[in-house]
C-alpha positions as CSV (number, residue, x, y, z in Angstrom):
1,X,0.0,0.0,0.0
2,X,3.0,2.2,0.7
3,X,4.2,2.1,-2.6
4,X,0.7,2.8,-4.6
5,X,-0.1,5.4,-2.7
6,X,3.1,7.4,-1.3
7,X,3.7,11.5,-2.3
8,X,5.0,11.4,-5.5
9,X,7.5,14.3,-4.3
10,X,9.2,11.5,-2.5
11,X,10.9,10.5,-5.7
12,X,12.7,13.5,-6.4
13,X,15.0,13.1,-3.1
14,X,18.3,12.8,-3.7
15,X,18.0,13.0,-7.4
16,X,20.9,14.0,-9.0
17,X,20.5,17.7,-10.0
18,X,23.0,19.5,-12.0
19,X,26.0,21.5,-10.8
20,X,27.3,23.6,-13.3
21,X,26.0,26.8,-11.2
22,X,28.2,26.1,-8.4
23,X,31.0,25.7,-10.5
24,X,31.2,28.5,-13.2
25,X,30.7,30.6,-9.2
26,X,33.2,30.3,-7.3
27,X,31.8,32.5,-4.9
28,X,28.6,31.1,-4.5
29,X,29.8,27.8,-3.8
30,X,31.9,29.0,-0.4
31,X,29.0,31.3,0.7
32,X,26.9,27.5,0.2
33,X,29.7,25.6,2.0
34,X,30.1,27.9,5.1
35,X,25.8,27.7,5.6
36,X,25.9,24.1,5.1
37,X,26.1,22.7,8.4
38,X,22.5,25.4,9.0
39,X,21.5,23.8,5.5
40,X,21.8,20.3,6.9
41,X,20.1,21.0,10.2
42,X,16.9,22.7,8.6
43,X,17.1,19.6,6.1
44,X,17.4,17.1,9.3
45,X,14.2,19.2,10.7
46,X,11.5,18.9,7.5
47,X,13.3,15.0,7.0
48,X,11.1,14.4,10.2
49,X,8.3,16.5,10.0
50,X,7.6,14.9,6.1
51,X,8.5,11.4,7.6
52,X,11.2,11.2,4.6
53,X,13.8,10.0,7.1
54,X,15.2,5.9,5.7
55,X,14.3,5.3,9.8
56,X,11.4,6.4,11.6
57,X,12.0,5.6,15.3
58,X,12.6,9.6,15.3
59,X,8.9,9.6,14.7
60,X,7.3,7.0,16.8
61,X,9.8,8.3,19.5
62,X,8.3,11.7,19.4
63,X,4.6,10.3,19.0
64,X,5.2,8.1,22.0
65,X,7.3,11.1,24.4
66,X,4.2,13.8,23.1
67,X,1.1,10.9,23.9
68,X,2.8,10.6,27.5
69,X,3.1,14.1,28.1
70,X,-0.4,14.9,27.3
71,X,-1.9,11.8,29.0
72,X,-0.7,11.7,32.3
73,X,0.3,15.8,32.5
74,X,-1.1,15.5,35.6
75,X,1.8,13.5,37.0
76,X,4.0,14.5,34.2
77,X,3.8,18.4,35.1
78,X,4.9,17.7,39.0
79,X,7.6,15.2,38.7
80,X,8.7,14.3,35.4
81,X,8.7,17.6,33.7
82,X,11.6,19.1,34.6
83,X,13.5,16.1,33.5
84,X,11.9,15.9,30.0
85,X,12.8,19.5,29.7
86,X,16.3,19.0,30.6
87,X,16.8,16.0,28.1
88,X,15.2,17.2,25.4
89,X,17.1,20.7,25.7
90,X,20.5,18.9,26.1
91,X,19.7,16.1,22.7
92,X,19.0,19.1,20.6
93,X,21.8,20.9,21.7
94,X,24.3,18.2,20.9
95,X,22.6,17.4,17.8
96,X,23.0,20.5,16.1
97,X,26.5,21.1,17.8
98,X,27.5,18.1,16.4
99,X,25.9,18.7,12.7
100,X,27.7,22.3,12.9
101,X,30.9,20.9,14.3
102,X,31.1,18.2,12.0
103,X,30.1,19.9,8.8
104,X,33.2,23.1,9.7
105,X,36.1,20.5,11.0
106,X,35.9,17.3,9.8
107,X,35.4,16.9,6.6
108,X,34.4,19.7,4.0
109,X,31.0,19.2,2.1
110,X,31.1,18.8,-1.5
111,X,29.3,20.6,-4.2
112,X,26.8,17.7,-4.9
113,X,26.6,17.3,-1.4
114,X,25.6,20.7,-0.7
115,X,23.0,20.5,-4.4
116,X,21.6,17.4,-3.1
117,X,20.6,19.3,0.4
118,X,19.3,22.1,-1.3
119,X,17.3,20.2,-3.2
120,X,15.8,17.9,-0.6
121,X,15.1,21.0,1.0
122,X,12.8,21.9,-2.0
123,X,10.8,19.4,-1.8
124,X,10.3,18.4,1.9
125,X,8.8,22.4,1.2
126,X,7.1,20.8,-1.5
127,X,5.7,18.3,0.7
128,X,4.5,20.1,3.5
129,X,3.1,23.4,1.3
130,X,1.6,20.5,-0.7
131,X,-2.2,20.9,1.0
132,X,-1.9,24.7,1.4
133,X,-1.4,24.9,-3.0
134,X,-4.5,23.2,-3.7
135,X,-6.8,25.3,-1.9
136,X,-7.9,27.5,-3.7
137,X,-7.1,31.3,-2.6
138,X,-10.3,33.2,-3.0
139,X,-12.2,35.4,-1.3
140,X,-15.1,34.0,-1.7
141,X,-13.6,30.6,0.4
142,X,-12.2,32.5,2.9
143,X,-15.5,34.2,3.6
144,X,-17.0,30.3,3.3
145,X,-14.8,29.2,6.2
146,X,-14.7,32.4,8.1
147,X,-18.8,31.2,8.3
148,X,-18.8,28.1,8.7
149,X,-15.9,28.3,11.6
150,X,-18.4,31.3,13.3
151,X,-21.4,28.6,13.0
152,X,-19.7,25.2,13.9
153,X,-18.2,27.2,17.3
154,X,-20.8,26.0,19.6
155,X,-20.7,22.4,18.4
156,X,-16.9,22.5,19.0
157,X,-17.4,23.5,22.7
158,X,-20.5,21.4,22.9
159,X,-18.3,18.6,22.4
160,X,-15.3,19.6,24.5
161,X,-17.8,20.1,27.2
162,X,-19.4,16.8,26.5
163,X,-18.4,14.3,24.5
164,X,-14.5,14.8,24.1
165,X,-12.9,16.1,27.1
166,X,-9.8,18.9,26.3
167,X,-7.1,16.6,27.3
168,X,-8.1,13.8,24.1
169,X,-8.9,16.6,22.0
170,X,-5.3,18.2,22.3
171,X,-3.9,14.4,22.1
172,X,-6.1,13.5,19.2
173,X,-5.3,17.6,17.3
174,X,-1.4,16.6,17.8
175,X,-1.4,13.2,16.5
176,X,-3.4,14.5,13.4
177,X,-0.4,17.2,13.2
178,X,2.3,14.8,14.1
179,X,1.8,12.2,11.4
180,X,-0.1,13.9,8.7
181,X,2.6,13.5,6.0
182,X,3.4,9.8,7.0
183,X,2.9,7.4,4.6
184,X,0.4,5.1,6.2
185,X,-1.7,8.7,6.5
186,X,-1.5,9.7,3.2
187,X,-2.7,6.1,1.8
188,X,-5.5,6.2,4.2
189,X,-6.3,9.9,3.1
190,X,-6.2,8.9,-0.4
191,X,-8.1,6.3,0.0
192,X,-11.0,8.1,1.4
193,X,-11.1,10.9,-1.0
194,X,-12.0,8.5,-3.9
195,X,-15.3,8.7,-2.3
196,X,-17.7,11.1,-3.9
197,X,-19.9,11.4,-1.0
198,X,-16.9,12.0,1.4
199,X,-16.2,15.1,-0.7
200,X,-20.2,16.1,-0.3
201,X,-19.6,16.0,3.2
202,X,-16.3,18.1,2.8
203,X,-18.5,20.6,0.6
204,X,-21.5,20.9,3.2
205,X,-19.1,21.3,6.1
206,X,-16.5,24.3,4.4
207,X,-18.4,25.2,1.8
208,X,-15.8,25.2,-0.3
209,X,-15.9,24.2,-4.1
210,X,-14.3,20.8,-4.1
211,X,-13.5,18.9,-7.0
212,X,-14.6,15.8,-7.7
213,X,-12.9,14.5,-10.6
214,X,-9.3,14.3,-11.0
215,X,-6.8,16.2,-13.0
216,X,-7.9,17.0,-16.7
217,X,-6.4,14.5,-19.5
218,X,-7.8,14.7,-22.9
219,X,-7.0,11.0,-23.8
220,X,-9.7,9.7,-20.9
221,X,-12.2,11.8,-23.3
222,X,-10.8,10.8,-26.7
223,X,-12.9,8.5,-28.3
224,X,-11.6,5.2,-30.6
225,X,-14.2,4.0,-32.6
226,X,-13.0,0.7,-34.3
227,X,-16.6,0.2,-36.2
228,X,-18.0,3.6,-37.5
229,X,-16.0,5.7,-39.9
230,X,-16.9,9.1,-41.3
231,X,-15.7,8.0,-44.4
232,X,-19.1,5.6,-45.2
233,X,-20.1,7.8,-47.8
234,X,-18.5,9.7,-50.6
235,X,-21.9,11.3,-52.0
236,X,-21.1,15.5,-51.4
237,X,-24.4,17.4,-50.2
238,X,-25.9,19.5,-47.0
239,X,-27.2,16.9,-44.3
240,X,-28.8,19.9,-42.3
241,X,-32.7,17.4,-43.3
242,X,-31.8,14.7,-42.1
243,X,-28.3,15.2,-39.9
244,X,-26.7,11.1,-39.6
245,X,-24.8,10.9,-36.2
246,X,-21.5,9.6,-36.5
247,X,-20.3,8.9,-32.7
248,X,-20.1,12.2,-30.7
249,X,-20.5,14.6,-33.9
250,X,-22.9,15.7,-36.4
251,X,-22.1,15.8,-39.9
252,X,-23.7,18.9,-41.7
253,X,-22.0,18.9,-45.2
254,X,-19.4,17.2,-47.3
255,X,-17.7,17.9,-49.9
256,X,-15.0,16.7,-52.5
257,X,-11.9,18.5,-52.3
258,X,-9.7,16.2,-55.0
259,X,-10.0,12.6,-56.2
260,X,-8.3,11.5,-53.0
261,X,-10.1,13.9,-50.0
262,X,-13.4,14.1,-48.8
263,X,-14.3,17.3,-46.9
264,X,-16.2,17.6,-44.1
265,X,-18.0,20.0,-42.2
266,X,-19.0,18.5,-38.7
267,X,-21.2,19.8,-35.1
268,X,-19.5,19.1,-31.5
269,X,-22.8,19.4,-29.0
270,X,-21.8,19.2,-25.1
271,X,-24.5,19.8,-22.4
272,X,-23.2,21.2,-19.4
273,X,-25.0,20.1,-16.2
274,X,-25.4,20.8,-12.6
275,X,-27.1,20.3,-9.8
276,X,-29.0,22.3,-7.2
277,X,-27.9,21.5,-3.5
278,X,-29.9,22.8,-0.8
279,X,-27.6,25.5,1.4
280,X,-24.9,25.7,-1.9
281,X,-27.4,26.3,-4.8
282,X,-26.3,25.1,-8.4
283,X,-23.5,23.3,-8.4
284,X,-21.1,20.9,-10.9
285,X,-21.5,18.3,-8.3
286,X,-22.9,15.3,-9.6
287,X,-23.9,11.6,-8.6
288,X,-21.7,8.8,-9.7
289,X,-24.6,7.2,-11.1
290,X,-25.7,10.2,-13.0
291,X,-24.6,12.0,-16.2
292,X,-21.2,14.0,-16.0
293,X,-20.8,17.6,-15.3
294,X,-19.9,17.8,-19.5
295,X,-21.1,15.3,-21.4
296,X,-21.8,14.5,-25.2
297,X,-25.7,15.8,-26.7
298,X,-25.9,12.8,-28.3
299,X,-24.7,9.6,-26.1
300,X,-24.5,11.4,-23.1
301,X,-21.0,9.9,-22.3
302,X,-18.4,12.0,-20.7
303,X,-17.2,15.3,-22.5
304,X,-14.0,17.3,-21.4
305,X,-15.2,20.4,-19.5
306,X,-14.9,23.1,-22.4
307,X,-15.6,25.9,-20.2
308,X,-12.0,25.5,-18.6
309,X,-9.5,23.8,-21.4
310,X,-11.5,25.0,-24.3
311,X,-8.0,24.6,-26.8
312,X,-7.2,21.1,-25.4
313,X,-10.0,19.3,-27.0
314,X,-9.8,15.9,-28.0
315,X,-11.4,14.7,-31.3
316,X,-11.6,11.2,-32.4
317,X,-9.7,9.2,-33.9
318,X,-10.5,6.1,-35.6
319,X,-8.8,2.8,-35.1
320,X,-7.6,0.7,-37.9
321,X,-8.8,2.4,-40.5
322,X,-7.0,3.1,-44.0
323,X,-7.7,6.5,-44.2
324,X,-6.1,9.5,-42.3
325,X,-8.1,12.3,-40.8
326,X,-7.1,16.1,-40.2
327,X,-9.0,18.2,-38.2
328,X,-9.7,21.9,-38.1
329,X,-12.1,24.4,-36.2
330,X,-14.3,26.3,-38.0
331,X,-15.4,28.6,-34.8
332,X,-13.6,30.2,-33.1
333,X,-14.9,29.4,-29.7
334,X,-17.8,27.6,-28.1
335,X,-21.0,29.4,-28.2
336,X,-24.2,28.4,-26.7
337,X,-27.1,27.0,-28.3
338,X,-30.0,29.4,-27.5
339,X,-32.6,27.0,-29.3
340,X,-32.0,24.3,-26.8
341,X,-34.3,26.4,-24.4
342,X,-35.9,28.5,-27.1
343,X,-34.2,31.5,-26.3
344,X,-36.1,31.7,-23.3
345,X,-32.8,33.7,-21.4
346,X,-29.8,34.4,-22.6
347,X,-27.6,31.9,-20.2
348,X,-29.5,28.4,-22.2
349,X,-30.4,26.8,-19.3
350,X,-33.1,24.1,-19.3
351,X,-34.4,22.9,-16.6
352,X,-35.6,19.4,-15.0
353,X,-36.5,17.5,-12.0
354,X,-34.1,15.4,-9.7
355,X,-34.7,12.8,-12.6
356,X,-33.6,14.8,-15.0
357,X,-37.1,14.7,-16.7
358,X,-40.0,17.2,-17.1
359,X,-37.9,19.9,-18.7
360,X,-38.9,23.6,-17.9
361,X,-37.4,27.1,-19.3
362,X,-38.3,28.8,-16.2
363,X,-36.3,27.8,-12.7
364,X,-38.6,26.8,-10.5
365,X,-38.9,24.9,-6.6
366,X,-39.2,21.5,-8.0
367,X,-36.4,21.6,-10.5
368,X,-33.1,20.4,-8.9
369,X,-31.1,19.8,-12.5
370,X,-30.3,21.8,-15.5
371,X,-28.3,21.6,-18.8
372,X,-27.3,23.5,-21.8
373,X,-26.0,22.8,-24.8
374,X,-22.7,24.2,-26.0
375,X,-21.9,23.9,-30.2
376,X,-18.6,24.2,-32.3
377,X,-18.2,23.5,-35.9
378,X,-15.5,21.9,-37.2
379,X,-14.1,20.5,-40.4
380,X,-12.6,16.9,-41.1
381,X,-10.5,16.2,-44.0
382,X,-10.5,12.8,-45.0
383,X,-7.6,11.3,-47.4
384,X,-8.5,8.2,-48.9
385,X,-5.7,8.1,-50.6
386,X,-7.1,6.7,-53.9
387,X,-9.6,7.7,-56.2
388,X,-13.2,8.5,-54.5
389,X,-16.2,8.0,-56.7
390,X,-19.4,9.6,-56.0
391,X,-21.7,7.5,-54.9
C-alpha cells in the first residue's frame, strides 16, 4: 500500500540535479559551504516533519514522548517535567553542535553534497506546502470558512464540554499534526477521498468548491471507434434534413476536395450540467450514477469540461482504418445554443426534475437539474488516398 499510494514528491529526493552553477561561481559555492552545516540542520528538521527520514524511530519516539506528556500531564507536570525538559534541551543541543561541528572541522561538504541538500530542502517544502497549494485562494472561500468556523463554534465547545474532554482533544489535534505527511496517513487519506460522498460531506461542512474529478487529461475523453467511420459515404451534399450521427459529432455537409479527400463540415454538441444542492445552490457536483458535469448531446458519455480547457479538445480518432483524418475548427470558440431552451434567457439553461425529466425554461422549486447545450463546428479532412467516386 506504501508504494501505490506514497507522495509522488518522494521521488525526487536525492536526485541528481546539475551543478554547473556552483562551478562557473566560485563564490557562491563557499557562501553554500560555510551555511551548510544550517543547511543540513533545517534539512534534518522537515526530513522528520515529512516522515522522509530511511528510519522512523525519530517519529514514533516523538509520538510516543508527546502521547505521555499529554496523557498523564497531571503526573507529568509535577515530577517528570523538569527532567523531560532538561533531556530534550540537552539532545537538541548536541545534535545541532554536532551537525555544525562536524560539517566546519571534519570533513568539507562537497558541491553535490551541498545540491543534493538544497534540493531535498525543496521538496520536503514541496511536501508540507503540498495541501496549502491546492486550496484554492479566494475570497469568496475565505468568507465560506470564516462562516462556517463562526457557525460550527458551539458544536466544537459542545463537544469539548461533553463528549471529548480537552485533554483527548489536544492528544487527538497533535497526532493529526504529528503524522499527517506519513505514509500510512497519506494512503488512508487517499483512499478516502475517492469517495464522492466524502467530498459532499467536505463541501456541506466548508463550503468550499471541491473537485470531484481528478486532474484534466484529454485521452480519458478521446474517443476510438473501431466500427464507425466518417468516411461511409463519398456522396457530397448539405445533411442539415436529415443530420446522420456519426459517434459524438454531427455531420452537416461534405464535400469533395480532390480525387483522394473528402471534406467535411462536422457539429460538437456538449450539455453542461449541474445540480442544485440545498444550502450551496447550483453546483457541478454530480452523482456517480448520473450523467457527468460535461457530457456529449448525443450519447451522453463523458465530455471534457470546455468551459475550462477549451483549446485542449480531443477529437476522435479512428482505429484501424485506412484513411487518415485532419481536423480543423471552423469557430472560433464555443457558443451556446439558444434553441435548446428557445431562447427563453440568454444563459440556455433548461431545466428538470431530480430525474432529470420534465424539462422547464423557467427555474422553479421543484427543478433540482439543469443543462445547456454548447456547439462548435469543425471541419474533417479525409484522405482516402485513392480515387473516390461519387456515390
Amino acid at each position: 500500500m506504501r508504494a501505490a499510494f506514497e507522495p509522488s514528491e518522494t521521488k525526487l529526493l536525492t536526485s541528481t540535479p546539475t551543478s554547473k552553477l556552483l562551478t562557473d561561481s566560485p563564490v557562491l559555492a563557499t557562501a553554500l559551504s560555510q551555511i551548510f552545516p544550517y543547511i543540513l540542520l533545517v534539512d534534518g528538521i522537515l526530513e522528520t516533519i515529512t516522515w522522509t527520514n530511511e528510519d522512523h524511530y525519530r517519529n514514533f519516539l516523538i509520538l510516543t514522548v508527546y502521547s505521555c506528556v499529554v496523557m498523564y500531564w497531571s503526573m507529568v507536570s509535577h515530577f517528570l517535567l523538569p527532567l523531560i525538559l532538561a533531556l530534550t534541551f540537552a539532545s537538541v543541543v548536541w545534535s545541532i553542535s554536532s551537525i555544525v561541528y562536524d560539517s566546519k572541522y571534519d570533513e568539507k561538504p562537497t558541491i553535490e553534497e551541498v545540491l543534493y541538500t538544497l534540493h531535498n530542502i525543496t521538496i520536503r517544502f514541496e511536501m508540507i506546502f503540498r495541501p496549502i497549494k491546492k486550496f484554492p485562494f479566494t475570497i469568496s472561500n475565505y468568507t465560506r470558512l470564516l462562516v462556517v468556523t463562526i457557525l460550527l463554534s458551539p458544536v466544537y465547545w459542545f463537544l469539548v464540554k461533553t463528549v471529548i474532554p480537552p485533554q483527548k482533544f489536544l492528544w487527538y489535534s497533535g497526532i493529526f499534526a504529528l503524522t499527517f505527511h506519513s505514509p500510512h496517513a497519506y494512503a488512508i487519506r487517499q483512499l478516502l477521498w475517492r469517495s464522492i460522498y466524502l467530498r459532499l460531506v467536505v463541501v456541506y461542512i466548508t463550503g468550499l468548491d471541491v473537485k470531484v474529478t481528478k486532474k484534466y487529461d484529454p485521452s480519458e475523453y478521446q474517443e476510438v471507434s473501431r466500427v464507425q467511420t466518417p468516411a461511409t459515404s463519398d456522396a457530397e451534399g448539405d445533411g442539415t434534413i436529415a443530420t446522420p450521427t456519426l459517434s459524438n459529432f454531427k455531420i452537416l455537409k461534405k464535400k469533395m476536395v480532390s480525387p483522394t479527400q473528402l471534406k467535411q463540415t462536422v457539429v460538437f454538441e456538449i450539455l453542461e450540467n449541474e445540480r442544485r444542492w440545498i444550502g450551496l445552490g447550483w453546483s457541478s457536483l454530480l452523482y456517480p450514477s448520473e450523467r457527468s458535469n460535461f457530457c456529449y448531446a448525443n450519447t451522453l458519455q463523458p465530455a471534457p469540461p470546455i468551459t475550462i480547457h477549451k483549446e485542449d479538445f480531443p477529437f476522435p480518432i479512428y482505429e484501424n482504418d485506412i484513411y487518415s483524418y485532419q481536423w480543423e475548427w471552423l469557430d472560433k470558440d464555443w457558443k451556446l445554443d439558444t434553441e435548446f431552451n428557445k431562447s427563453k434567457s440568454q444563459d440556455g439553461w433548461v431545466y428538470f426534475d431530480t430525474k432529470w425529466e420534465n424539462p422547464r425554461y423557467r427555474d422553479g422549486f421543484s427543478k433540482f437539474t439543469r443543462s445547456r447545450k454548447w456547439t462548435r463546428t469543425a471541419t474533417l479532412m479525409i484522405d482516402k488516398q485513392s480515387t473516390v467516386y461519387d456515390e
